[in-house]
matplotlib code that plots the C-alpha trace (Angstrom):
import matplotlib.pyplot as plt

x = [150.7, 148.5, 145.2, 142.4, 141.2, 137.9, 137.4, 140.4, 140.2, 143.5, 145.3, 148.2, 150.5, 154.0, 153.8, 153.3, 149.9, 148.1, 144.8, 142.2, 140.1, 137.0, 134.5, 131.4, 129.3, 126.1, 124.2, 124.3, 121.5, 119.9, 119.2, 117.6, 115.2, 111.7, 112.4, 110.8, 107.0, 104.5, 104.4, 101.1, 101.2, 102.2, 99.2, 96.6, 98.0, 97.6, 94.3, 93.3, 94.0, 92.2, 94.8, 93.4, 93.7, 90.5, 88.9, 86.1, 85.8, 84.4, 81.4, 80.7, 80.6, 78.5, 76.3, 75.1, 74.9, 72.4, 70.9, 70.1, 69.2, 66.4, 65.2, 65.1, 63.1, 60.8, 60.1, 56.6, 55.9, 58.0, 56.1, 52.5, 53.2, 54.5, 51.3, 49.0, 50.6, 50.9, 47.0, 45.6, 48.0, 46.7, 43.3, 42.1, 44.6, 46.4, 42.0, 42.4, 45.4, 44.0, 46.1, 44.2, 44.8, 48.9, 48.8, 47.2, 50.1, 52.5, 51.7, 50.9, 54.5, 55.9, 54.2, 55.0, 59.0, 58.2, 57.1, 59.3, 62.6, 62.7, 63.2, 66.1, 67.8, 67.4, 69.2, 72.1, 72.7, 72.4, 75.3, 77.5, 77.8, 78.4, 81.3, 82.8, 82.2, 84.2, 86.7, 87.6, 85.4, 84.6, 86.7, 84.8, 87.2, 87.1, 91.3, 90.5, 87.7, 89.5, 90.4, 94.0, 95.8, 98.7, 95.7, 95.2, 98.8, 98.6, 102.5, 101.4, 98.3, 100.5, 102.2, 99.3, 98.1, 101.9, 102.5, 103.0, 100.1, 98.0, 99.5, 98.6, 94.7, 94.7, 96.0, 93.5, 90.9, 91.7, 92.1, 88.3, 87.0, 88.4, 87.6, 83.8, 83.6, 85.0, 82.0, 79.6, 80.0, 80.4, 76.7, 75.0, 76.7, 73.9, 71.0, 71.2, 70.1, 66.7, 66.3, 64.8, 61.8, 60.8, 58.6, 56.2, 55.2, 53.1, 54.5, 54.7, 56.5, 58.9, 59.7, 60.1, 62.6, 64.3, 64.6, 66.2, 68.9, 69.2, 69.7, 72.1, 74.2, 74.5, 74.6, 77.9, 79.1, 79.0, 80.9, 83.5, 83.4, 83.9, 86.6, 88.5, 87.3, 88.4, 92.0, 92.3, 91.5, 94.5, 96.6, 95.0, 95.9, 99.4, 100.2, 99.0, 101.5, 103.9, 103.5, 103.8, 106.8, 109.4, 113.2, 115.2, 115.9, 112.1, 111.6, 114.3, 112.8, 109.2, 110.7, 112.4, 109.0, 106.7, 109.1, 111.5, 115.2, 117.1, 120.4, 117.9, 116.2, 119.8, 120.8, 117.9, 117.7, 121.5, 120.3, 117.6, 120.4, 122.4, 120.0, 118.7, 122.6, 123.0, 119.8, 121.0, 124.2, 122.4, 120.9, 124.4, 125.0, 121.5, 122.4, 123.0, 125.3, 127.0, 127.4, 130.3, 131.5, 134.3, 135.7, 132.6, 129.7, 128.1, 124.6, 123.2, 120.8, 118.8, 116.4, 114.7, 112.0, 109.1, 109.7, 108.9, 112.1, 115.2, 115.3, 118.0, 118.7, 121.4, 123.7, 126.2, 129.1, 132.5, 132.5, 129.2, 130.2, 133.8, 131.7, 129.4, 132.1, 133.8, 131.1, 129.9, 134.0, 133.4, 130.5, 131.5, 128.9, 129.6, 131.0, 130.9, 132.3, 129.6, 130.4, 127.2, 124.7, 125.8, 125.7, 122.0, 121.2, 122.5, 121.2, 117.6, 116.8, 115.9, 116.6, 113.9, 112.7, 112.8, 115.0, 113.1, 112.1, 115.0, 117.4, 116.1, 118.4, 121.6, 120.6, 119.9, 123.5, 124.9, 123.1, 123.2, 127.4, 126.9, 124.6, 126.9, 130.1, 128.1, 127.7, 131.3, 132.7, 130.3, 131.5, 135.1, 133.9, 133.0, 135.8, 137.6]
y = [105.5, 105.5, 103.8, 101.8, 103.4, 102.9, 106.2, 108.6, 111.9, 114.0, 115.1, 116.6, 114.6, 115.9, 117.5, 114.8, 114.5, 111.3, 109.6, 108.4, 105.8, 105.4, 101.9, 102.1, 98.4, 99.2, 96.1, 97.8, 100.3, 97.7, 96.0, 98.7, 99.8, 97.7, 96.4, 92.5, 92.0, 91.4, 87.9, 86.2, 86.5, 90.1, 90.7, 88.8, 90.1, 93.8, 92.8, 92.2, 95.6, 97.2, 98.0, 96.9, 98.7, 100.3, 103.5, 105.6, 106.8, 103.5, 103.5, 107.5, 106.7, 103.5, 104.7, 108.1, 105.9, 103.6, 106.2, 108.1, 105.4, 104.4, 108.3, 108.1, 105.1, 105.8, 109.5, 109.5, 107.2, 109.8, 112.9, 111.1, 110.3, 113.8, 115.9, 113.7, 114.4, 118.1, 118.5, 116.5, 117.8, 121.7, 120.9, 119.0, 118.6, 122.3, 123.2, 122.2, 122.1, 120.0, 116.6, 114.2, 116.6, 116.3, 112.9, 111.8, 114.2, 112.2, 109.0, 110.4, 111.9, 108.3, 106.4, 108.8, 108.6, 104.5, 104.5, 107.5, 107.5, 103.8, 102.0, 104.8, 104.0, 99.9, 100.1, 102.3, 100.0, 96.7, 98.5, 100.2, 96.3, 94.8, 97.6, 97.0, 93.5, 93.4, 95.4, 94.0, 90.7, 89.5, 91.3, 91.9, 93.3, 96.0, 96.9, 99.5, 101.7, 100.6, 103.8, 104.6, 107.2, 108.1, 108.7, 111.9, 113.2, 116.5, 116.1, 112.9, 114.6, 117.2, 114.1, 112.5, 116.3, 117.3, 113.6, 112.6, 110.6, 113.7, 115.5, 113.0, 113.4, 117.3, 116.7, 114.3, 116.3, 119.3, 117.4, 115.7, 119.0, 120.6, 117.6, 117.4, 121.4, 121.2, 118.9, 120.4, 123.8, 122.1, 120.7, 123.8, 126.4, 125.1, 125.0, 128.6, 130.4, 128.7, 128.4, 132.1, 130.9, 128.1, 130.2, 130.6, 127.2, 124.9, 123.2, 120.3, 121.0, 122.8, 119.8, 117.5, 120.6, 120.8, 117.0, 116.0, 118.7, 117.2, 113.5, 114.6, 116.6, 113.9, 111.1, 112.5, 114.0, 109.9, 108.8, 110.8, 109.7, 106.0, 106.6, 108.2, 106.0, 103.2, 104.4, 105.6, 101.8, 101.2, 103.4, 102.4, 99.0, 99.9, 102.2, 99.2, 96.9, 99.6, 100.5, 97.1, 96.2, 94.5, 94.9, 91.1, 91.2, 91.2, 88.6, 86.4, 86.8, 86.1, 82.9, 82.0, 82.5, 80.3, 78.0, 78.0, 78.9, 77.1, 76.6, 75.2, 73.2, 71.8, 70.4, 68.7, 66.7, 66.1, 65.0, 62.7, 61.3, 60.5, 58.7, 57.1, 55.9, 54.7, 52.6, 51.2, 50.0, 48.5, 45.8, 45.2, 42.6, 40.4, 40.4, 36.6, 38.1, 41.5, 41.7, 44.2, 45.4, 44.5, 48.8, 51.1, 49.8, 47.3, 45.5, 43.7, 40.9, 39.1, 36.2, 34.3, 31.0, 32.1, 35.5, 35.7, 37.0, 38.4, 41.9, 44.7, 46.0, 48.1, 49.6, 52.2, 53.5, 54.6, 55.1, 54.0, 50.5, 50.4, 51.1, 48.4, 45.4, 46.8, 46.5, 43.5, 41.7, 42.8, 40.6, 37.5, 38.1, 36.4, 39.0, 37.8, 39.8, 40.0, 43.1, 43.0, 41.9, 44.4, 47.4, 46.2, 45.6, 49.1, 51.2, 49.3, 48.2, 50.6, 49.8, 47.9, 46.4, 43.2, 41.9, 41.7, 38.7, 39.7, 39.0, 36.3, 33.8, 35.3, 35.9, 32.7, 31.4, 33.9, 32.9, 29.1, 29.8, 31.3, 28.5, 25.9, 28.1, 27.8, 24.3, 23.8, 26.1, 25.0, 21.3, 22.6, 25.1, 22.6, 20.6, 23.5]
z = [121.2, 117.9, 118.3, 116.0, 112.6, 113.9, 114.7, 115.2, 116.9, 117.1, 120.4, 121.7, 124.1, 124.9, 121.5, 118.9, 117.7, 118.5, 118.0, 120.4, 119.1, 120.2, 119.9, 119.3, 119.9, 117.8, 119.2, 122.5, 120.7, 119.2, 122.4, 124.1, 120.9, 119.9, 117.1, 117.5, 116.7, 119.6, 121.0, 121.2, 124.4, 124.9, 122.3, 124.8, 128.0, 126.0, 124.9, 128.5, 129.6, 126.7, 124.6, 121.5, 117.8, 117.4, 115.6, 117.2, 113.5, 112.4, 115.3, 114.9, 110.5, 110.5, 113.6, 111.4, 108.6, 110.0, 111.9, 108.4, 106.9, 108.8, 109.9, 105.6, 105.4, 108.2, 107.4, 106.1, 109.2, 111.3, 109.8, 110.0, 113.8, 114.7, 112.5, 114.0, 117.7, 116.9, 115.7, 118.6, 121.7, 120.5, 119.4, 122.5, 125.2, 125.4, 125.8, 129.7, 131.6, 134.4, 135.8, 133.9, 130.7, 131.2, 132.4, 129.1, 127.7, 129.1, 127.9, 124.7, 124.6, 125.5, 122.7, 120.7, 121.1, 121.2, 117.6, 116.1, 117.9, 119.5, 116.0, 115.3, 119.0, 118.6, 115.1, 116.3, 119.3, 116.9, 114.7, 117.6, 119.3, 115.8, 114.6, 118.5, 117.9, 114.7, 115.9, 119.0, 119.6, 122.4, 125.2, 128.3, 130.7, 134.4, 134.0, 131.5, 133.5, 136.8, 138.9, 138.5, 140.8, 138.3, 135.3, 138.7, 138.2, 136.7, 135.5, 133.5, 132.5, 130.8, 129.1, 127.7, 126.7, 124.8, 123.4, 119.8, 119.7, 120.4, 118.2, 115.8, 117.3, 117.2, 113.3, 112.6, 113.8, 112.0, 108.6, 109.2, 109.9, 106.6, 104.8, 106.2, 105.5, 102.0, 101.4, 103.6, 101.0, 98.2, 98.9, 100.0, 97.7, 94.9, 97.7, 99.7, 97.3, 96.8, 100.4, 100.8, 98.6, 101.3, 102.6, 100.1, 100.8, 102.5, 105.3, 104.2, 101.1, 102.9, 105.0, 102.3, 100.2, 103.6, 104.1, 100.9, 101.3, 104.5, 103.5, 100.5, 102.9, 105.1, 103.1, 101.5, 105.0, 106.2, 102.8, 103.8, 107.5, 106.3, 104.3, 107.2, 109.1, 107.3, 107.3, 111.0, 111.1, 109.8, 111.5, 114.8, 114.2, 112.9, 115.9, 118.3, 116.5, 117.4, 120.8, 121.6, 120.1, 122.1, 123.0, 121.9, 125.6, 126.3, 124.0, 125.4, 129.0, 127.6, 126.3, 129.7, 131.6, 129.4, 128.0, 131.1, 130.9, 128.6, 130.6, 133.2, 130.8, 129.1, 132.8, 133.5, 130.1, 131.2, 134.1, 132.8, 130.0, 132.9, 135.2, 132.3, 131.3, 134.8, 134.6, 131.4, 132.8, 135.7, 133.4, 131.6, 134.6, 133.8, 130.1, 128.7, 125.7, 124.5, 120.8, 119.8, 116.9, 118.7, 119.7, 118.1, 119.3, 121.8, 122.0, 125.5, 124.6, 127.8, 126.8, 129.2, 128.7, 127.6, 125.5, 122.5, 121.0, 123.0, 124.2, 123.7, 127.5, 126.8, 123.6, 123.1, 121.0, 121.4, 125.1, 126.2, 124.2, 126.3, 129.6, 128.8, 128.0, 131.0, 132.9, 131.3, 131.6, 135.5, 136.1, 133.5, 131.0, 127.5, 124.7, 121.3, 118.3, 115.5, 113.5, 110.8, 114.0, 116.6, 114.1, 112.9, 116.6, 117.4, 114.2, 114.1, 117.5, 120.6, 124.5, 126.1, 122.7, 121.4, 118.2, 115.0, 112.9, 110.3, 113.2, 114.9, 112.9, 113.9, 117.3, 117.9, 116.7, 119.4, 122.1, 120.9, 121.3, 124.8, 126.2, 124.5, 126.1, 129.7, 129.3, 129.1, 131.6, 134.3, 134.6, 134.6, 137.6, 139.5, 138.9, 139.8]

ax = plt.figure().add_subplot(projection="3d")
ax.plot(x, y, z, "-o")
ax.set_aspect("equal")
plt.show()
């Protein structure tokens, strides 16, 4: 037996080489591998549990930055308060250690912190909400701190620890670091040697030397943590796109719970189309004419004193147009052929409206025929 050129692998059988085939269905792989983008709604029920694309990079960057930024602006004010602190603490209190002496300390200590560090600490929280804010919105949620017992498993621990996306952590971390020391030398390499002559002088002097090295050197340190930063956004929002990435299989079921099952959803507008068709044929009996076409289609008019304009109660084609003049022959109700009128009736008019002022003229002939049709019947009924 010789088998499909699909794939061919030789054999021995009874001493004639042969070929196995073997069949490979490719979409079987694609069903089982994320390749559809997140639904809305997978994206919201993610964003409940916290799984949001996010950098800590961002905070850490723009929280030094402000925090730098102010300690710069507010360093003369910074340096006044703690000289003044300094001089008074050793010149009076440190005189007597009594309780009256270290209470005073205390409170001196606290406004103290109030008017140095307490500007520094408001700015940083203003900026660490607004970065979180920006990153995330508003997304107040307890699933992600919630106590989980498999976070306790030391075999999923070791997961977590051996998985690619630390890896891609312990990688990160290593580049900032070189990055941040490349700079961090490249600043100071101009700067150590002058810093032995610091102390020949004055304090204050000193401070201000030390300070601006400081600033510089951190100032450039933060430029490079933003620009990390700013792509570890990037990445953090890419690898959230990622991970929640669903199978076509998940997507069809997503469909099937929000938008219902389609099969389901095809029987029951079946089932409305047919009660709705059954209701329709129950009014074929009142009708007081059924224009056809005479075989494709098939109008029901009903007028009765005192509407405005006669009303279409029923129509159909092909089939549905037979059912109705068969219904309509069972139960003596007038059909008149009118080719032009029952394909305007049927192409222009819907069920349960009335006929328009276009077709109000030859309306009115038909029904005029079936009244004058009635009359003449019903005297030879009752002769009958």
């Amino acid at each position: 037996m010789r088998c499909s050129r699909e794939y061919r692998q030789p054999c021995k059988s009874l001493g004639d080489e042969e070929y196995v085939s073997f069949a490979f269905n490719l979409q079987l792989f694609a069903e089982g591998e994320k390749t559809e983008e997140p639904t809305a709604k997978k994206r919201a029920d993610a964003r409940k549990k916290g799984q949001v694309g996010r950098s800590q990079e961002l905070n850490t960057g723009f929280v030094l930055l402000i925090a730098f930024f102010v300690i710069k602006m507010l360093w003369e004010h910074i340096y006044a308060e703690i000289y003044m602190f300094t001089t008074y603490t050793y010149s009076h209190l440190m005189l007597n250690l009594d309780t009256e002496s270290l209470l005073q300390l205390f409170i001196s200590i606290v406004i103290l912190l109030v008017k140095t560090v307490f500007p520094v600490m408001f700015s940083v929280l203003l900026i660490g909400l607004a970065i979180n804010f920006f990153q995330v919105g508003l997304n107040l949620n307890t699933e992600a701190i919630g106590l989980k017992l498999d976070k306790l498993n030391p075999i999923n621990g070791f997961g977590r620890i051996f998985s690619k996306r630390s890896l891609v952590e312990l990688v990160k971390s290593l580049f900032k670091i070189l990055i941040i020391g490349f700079f961090l030398f490249r600043c100071l390499k101009d700067e150590i040697p002058f810093m032995p002559y610091f102390i020949y002088y004055d304090l204050a002097t000193s401070l201000e030397e030390v300070s601006k090295i400081l600033f510089t050197m951190a100032f450039q340190v933060i430029a490079v943590i933003l620009v990390l930063a700013v792509i570890d956004y990037a990445y953090q929002k890419w690898q959230t796109t990622q991970d929640l990435k669903m199978t076509k299989q998940e997507v069809k079921d997503e469909m099937k719970q929000s938008e219902g099952d389609p099969q389901i959803k095809g029987k029951i507008r079946q089932k409305q189309r047919q009660m709705a068709m059954s209701r329709m044929m129950q009014e074929v009996p009142k009708a007081d004419v059924i224009v056809t076409n005479p075989t494709h289609f098939a109008v029901a008019l009903s007028y009765e004193q005192g509407m405005k304009a006669p009303l279409v109660v029923a129509k159909g084609a092909d089939l549905v147009a037979q059912k109705i003049k068969r219904i309509a022959k069972e139960n003596r109700v007038p059909i008149v052929e009118n080719k032009p009128l029952a394909r305007a009736l049927y192409s222009t008019v819907e069920i349960g409206d009335a006929v328009p002022e276009n077709l109000y003229q030859a309306v009115a002939e038909v029904l005029a025929y079936v009244y004058r049709l009635k009359k003449k019947t019903a005297p030879n009924a009752r002769a009958a």
